[in-house]
N, C-alpha and C positions, 0 to 999 in steps of 0.2 A: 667496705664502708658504703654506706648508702644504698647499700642491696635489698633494698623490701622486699621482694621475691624471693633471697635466698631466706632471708628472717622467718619468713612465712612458711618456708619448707621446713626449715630447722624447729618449727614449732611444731608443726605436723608430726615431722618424726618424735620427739619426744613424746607426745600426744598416743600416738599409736605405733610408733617399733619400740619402748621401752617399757613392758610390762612391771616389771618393780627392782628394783635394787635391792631385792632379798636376796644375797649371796653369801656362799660361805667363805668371808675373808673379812680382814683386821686393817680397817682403813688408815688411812695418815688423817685423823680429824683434822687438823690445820689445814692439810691443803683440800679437804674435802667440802669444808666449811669457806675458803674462799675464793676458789674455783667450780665445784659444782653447784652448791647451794646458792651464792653468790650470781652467778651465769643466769641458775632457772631462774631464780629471784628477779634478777634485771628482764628475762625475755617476759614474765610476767607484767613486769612493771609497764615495758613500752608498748606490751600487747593488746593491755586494757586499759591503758590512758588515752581519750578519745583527743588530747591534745596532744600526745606525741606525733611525729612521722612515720612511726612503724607499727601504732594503732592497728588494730585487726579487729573489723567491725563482726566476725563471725567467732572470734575467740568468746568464752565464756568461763574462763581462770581456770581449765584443766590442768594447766602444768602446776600451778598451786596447790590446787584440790588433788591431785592425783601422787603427784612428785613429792615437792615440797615435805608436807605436810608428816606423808607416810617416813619419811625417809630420815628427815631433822627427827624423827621420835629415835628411828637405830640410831643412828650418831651418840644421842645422848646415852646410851649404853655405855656408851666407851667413858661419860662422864662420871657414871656410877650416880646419877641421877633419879630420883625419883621419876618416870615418866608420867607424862597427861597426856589425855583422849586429844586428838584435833578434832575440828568442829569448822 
């Protein structure tokens, strides 16, 4: 709790040690949707909110653009979902 520094590292590594979550396996969507998704989603939120406390003035929504994005499109696989482009 209250670790900026560790926030900041945890981001980094997302950032650049998690190339993409294209794997060949059969997620639990429930827990993937509120644990993983959920988790980027939040380090997003406090990263680029310049009124949080864990604001990161050099973040630019990589974990967004990168993670997010790519990854909520396979999830929706499993929903049998028509997919759409992110943007």
């Amino acid at each position: 709790m209250n670790n900026r520094r560790g926030f900041a590292q945890a981001v980094q590594n997302v950032i650049h040690a998690v190339p993409s979550f294209d794997l060949d396996t059969r997620p639990q969507v429930f827990e993937t949707n509120i644990r993983v998704l959920g988790g980027l989603l939040s380090a997003h939120q406090f990263a680029s909110n310049p009124d949080h406390k864990f604001h990161l003035r050099w973040y630019r929504g990589e974990v967004r653009t990168r993670i997010i994005c790519l990854n909520s499109s396979e999830i929706l696989i499993n929903y049998d979902t028509a997919l759409t482009t992110c943007s």
